[in-house]
N, C-alpha and C positions, 0 to 999 in steps of 0.2 A: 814753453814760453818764458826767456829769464825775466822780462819787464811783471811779469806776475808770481814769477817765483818772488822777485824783488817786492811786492804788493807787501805779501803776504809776512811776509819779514818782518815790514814795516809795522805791519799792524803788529805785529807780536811786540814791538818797543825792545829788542834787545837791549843788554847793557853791558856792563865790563864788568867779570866777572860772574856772569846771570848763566843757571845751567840751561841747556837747550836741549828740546828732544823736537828733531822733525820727525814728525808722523806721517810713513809714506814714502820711503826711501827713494824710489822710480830711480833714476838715471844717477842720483845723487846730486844733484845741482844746487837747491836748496842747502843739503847739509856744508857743499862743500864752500856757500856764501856766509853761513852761518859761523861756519868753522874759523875763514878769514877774520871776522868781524870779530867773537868773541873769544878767539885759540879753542884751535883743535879739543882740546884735556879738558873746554866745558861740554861738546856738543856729542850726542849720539840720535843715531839713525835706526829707525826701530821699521820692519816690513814684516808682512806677512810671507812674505816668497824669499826663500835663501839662496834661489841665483841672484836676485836682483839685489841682495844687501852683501852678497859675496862679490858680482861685479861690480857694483860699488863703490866697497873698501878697494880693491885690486885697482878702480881706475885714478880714485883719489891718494893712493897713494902713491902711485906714479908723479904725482903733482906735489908731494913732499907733505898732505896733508894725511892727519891719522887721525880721527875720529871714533869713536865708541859705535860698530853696528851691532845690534839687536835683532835676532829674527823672531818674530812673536805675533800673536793673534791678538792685537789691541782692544776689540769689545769684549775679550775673555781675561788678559791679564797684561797690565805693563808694568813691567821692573823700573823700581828708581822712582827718585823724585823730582820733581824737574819746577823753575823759578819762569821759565818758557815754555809752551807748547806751543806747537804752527804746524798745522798739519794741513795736506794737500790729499787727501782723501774725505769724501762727503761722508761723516760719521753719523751713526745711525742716535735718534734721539732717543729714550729708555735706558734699557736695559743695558745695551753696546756701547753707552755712553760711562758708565759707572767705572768702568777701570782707567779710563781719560783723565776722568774725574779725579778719582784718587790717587793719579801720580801727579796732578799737579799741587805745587806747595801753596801753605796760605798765601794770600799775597800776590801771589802769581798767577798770570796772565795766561788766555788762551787765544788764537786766534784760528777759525776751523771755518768749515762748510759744514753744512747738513747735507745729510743725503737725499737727495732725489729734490734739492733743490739749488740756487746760488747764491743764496745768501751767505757772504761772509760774517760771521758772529765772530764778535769778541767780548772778552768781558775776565774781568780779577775778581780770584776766589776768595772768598770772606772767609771771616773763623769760625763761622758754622757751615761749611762747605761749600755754601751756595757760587755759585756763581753770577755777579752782575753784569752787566754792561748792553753793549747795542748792535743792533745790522749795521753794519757799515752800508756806507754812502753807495758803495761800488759792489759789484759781482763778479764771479767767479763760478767755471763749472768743472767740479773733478771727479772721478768715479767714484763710487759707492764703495766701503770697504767690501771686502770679501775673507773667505774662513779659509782659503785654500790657497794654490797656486795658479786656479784660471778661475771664470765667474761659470756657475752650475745657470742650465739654462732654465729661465723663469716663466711659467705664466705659458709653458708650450702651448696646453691644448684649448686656452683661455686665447692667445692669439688666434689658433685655426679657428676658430668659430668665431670670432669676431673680421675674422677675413671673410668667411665666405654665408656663414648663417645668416637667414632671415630675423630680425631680429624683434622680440615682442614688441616693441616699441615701433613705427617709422614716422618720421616727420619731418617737414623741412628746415632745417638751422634758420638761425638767424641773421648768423654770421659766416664768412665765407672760411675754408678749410684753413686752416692754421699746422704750421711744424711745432709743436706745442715744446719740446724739448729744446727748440733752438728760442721760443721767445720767453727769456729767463724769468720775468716777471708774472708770467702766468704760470709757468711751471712749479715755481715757488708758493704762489699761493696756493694752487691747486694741491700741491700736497701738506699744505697745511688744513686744508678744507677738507680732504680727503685724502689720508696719509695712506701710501703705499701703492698707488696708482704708476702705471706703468704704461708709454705710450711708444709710438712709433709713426713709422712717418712714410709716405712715397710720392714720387710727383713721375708722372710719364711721361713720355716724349707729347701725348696728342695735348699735354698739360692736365691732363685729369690728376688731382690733386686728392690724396686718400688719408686720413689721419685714423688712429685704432687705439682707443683707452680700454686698458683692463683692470680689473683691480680681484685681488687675492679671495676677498667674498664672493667672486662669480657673477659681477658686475662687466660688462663688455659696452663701448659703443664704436660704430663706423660712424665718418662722415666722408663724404665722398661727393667730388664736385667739379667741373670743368673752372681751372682758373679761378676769378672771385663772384662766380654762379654761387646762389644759397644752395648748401650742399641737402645732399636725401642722409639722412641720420636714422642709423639702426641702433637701439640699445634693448638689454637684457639685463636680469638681474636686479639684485633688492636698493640700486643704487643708480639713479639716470647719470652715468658720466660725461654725457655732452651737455646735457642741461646746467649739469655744476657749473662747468666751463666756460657757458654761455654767459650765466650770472656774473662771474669773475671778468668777463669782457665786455657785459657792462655795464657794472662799476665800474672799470676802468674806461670806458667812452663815459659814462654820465662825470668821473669825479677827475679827468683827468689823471690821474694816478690809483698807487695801489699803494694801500699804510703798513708799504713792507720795510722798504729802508728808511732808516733813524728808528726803526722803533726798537723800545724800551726791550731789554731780554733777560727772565732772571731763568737760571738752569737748578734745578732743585736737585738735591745729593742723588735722587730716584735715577737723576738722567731727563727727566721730563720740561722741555724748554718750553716757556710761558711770553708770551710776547702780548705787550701791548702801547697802543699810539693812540693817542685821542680818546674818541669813546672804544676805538677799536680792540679786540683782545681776542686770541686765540694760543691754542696749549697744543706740543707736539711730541711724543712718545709718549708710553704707555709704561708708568710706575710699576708692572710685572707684581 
């Protein structure tokens, strides 16, 4: 999508003579608006996958542009210091956030997604590392880094039993089945509420409507339901994930909203993003 590759740009406030590193190479579109904007000789494109930063460079320079690509594991290590970062991959908050961290300069700006949610975060690095700033106003959904060349399959046999097992738990929702991945605003909170949650989605022809939360503890829940019938809800595990979910929707029926975008975001050297609106506050990665 270039009207979002263009978003994303923005936010990062490019300037003239400001160095660039897009994080997330994919097709190259990003690097090669970035390129235009601020010549070629400041920007580099940094991926985890070397077909995708080798076609690339190969396609971008058909176009007379040459840019710096990097093939590299960014939650493990990024070369260079960069005055820009904008990255189009949802970076993990911890641990996999610390090498992000440290190739950005004082001074210099970030503008990124979280993983496994759409909040776009920005925010400029102070001289003791931290980084300030806010959720932007808007969203965005991009994929989740990864250590390889494909994504390893997650959470296998945590799905099958949440497909087909009886689950210790059953009751009827409250609310009627939701595509929890496609309504961004719950999805984001939800993994601030409970980081690492992983869900999925089906809807049938007869319209039976099926949603499946897992989480990495051994936490599962089904909800299943014709259309917007109260769905029968199975869960398992040391963590009710349709319940959380429930709560999260509503608050968002009771408060009309959710105190995700504008709020306050400081990202600590650890990697660990702290957010807070109002009375509201919540912390997301794990200082390791």
């Amino acid at each position: 999508m270039p009207s979002l590759v263009v978003r994303m740009l923005r936010h990062g406030r490019l300037g003239d003579g400001l160095s660039v590193l897009d994080l997330g190479t994919g097709s190259g579109g990003l690097t090669a608006y970035a390129a235009r904007r601020v010549g070629d000789q400041h920007v580099t494109s940094l991926d985890v996958d070397s077909h995708l930063t080798g076609a690339a460079g190969e396609r971008l320079a058909r176009l007379g542009i040459h840019p710096r690509f990097v093939t590299a594991n960014a939650t493990e290590h990024v070369p260079g210091t960069y005055d820009r970062i904008v990255s189009t991959v949802g970076l993990p908050a911890g641990p996999g956030l610390r090498p992000v961290l440290a190739a950005l300069a004082p001074g210099g700006r970030i503008a990124t997604t979280l993983g496994r949610t759409c909040l776009i975060v920005t925010g400029w690095k102070h001289t003791n590392g931290e980084v300030v700033g806010r959720v932007e106003g808007d969203m965005a959904g991009f994929m989740v880094t990864r250590s390889g060349d494909d994504y390893p399959p997650e959470h296998t046999e945590l799905f099958a039993a949440a497909r087909s097992t009886e689950g210790e738990e059953v009751s009827t929702g409250r609310y009627p089945v939701v595509d929890v991945a496609n309504a961004w605003e719950l999805r984001s909170m939800l993994e601030l509420v409970v980081p690492g949650v992983e869900v999925a989605y089906k809807e049938l022809d007869d319209q039976i409507r099926t949603s499946w939360l897992v989480h990495p503890d051994g936490s599962w829940a089904r909800a299943s339901a014709e259309w917007t019938d109260p769905p029968e809800v199975h869960q398992s595990g040391p963590q009710k994930l349709w319940t959380v979910l429930e709560r999260i929707r509503n608050r968002l029926n009771v408060e009309g909203s959710l105190p995700l975008l504008g709020a306050q975001v400081r990202i600590s050297q650890d990697g660990v993003c702290h957010f807070c609106r109002g009375g509201w506050s919540a912390s997301l990665g794990d200082a390791g």
